[in-house]
C-alpha positions in Angstrom: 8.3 126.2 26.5 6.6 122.9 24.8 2.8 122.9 25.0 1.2 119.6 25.8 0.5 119.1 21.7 4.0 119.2 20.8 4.4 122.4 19.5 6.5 125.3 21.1 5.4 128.3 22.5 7.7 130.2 19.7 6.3 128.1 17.2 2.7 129.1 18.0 3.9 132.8 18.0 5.9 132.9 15.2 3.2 130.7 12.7 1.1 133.8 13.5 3.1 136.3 12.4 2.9 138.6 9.4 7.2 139.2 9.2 8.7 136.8 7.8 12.3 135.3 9.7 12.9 133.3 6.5 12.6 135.9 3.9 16.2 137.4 3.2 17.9 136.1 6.4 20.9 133.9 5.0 22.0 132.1 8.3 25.2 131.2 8.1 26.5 127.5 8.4 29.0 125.2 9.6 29.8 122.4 7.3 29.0 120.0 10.3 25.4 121.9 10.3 24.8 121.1 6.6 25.7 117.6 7.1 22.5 117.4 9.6 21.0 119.1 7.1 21.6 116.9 3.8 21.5 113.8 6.3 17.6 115.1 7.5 16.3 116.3 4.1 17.5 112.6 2.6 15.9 110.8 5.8 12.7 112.8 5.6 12.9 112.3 1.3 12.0 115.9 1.5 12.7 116.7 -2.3 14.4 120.4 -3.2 17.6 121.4 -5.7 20.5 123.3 -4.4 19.8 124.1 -1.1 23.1 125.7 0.2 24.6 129.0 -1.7 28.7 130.1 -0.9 29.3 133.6 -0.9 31.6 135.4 2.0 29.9 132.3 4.4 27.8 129.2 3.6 23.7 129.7 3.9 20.6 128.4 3.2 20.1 128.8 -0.7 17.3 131.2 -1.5 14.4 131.1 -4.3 13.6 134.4 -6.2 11.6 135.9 -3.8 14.7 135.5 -1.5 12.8 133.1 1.0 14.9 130.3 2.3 14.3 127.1 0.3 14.6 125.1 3.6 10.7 127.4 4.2 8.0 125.8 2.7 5.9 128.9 1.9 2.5 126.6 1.6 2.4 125.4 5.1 4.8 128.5 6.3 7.0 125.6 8.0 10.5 125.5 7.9 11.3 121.8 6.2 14.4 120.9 8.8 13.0 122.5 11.4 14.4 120.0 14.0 18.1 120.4 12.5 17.5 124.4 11.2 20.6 126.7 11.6 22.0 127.7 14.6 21.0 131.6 14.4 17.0 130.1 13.4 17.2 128.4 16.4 18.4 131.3 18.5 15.9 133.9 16.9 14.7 136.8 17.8 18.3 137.0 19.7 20.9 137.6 17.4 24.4 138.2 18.1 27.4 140.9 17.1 31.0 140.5 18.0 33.0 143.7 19.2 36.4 142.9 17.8 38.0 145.8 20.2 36.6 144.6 23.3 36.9 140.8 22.5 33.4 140.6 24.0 30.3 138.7 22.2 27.0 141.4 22.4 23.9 139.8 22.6 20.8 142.0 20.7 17.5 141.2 20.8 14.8 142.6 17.7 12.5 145.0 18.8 8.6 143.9 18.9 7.8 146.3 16.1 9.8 143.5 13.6 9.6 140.5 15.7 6.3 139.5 18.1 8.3 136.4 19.5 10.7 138.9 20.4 7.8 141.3 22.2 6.4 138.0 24.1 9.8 137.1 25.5 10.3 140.5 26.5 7.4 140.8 28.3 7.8 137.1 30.2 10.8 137.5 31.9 11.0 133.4 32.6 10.7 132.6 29.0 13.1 135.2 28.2 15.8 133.7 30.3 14.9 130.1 29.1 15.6 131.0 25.7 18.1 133.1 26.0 20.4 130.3 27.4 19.2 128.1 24.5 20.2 130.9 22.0 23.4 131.3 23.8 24.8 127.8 23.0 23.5 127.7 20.0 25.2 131.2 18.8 29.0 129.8 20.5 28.6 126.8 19.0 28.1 128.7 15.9 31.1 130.9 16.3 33.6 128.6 17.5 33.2 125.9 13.9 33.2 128.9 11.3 35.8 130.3 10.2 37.6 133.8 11.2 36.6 135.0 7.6 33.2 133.8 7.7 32.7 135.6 11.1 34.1 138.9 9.9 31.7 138.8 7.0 29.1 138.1 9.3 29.7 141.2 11.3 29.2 142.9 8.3 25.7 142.8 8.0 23.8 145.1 9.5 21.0 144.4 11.5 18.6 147.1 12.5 15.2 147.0 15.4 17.4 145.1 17.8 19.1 146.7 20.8 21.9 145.1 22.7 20.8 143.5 26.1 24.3 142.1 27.4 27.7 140.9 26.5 30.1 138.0 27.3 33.6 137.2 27.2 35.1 136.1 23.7 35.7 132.8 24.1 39.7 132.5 24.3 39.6 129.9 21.1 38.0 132.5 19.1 39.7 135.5 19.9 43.0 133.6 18.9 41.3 132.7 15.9 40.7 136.1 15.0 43.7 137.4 15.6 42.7 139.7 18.4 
């Protein structure tokens, strides 16, 4: 889904949009993600204090407004977008998992919050293109955090998404659990 100018189809629908993804989202991260991270903000000499914040899980620090300070609300960019989070890269699927049936549920936000999310619904191929993308992205995610930091994760509620499938645990992370 590249155009021929460089940018991504998601790209071109997201810098349009009105919600904003970055704006009280906290992805988590892995400590191998802000690695990339510090390594790509000191290559690019892309100047910013404190950009990670520890609570239940790691995350993107946010300014007052809450708005990740990885986003650069001038240009409405993110900064690292080559190396952003895991779950930024997955977006608009997101991800729950169903600690009685071991299974990983895959949810995709409705339109109405997300108009990437409307697009890919409505083009099947570019649905299935990203989806796979999302995919190994979100297990990648899952199997480096921790089972603490994926518990608090499945705290958070996340409302205008509707489940779409679901997939086998993978058998690391169930025993990591404990399930």
């Amino acid at each position: 889904m590249t155009e021929d100018n460089g940018a991504t189809f998601s790209f071109n629908v997201c810098s349009q949009c009105r919600s904003i993804c970055c704006q009280d989202a906290k992805p988590p991260l892995t400590s191998g993600r802000k690695r990339i991270i510090q390594k790509y903000v000191q290559d690019q000499k892309i100047d910013f204090k404190g950009p990670f914040a520890q609570n239940e899980y790691s995350y993107p620090a946010v300014d007052e407004e809450i708005y990740c300070r990885l986003f650069n609300k001038s240009t409405g960019k993110c900064m690292v977008h080559p190396v952003k989070p895991e779950t930024c890269v997955a977006g608009p699927v997101t991800f729950n998992i169903n600690f009685c049936t071991k299974k990983v549920e895959w949810f995709l936000k409705t339109k109405e919050l997300c108009a990437f999310a409307g697009v890919l619904f409505e083009d099947k191929a570019a649905f299935k293109e990203h989806f796979e993308v999302a995919k190994r992205q979100i297990l990648a995610l899952i199997a480096q955090l921790g089972a603490d930091e994926l518990r608090a994760l499945m705290e958070i509620d996340e409302p205008m998404t509707f489940k779409f499938a679901e997939d086998d645990l993978p058998k690391d992370v169930v025993k990591k659990l404990g399930l």
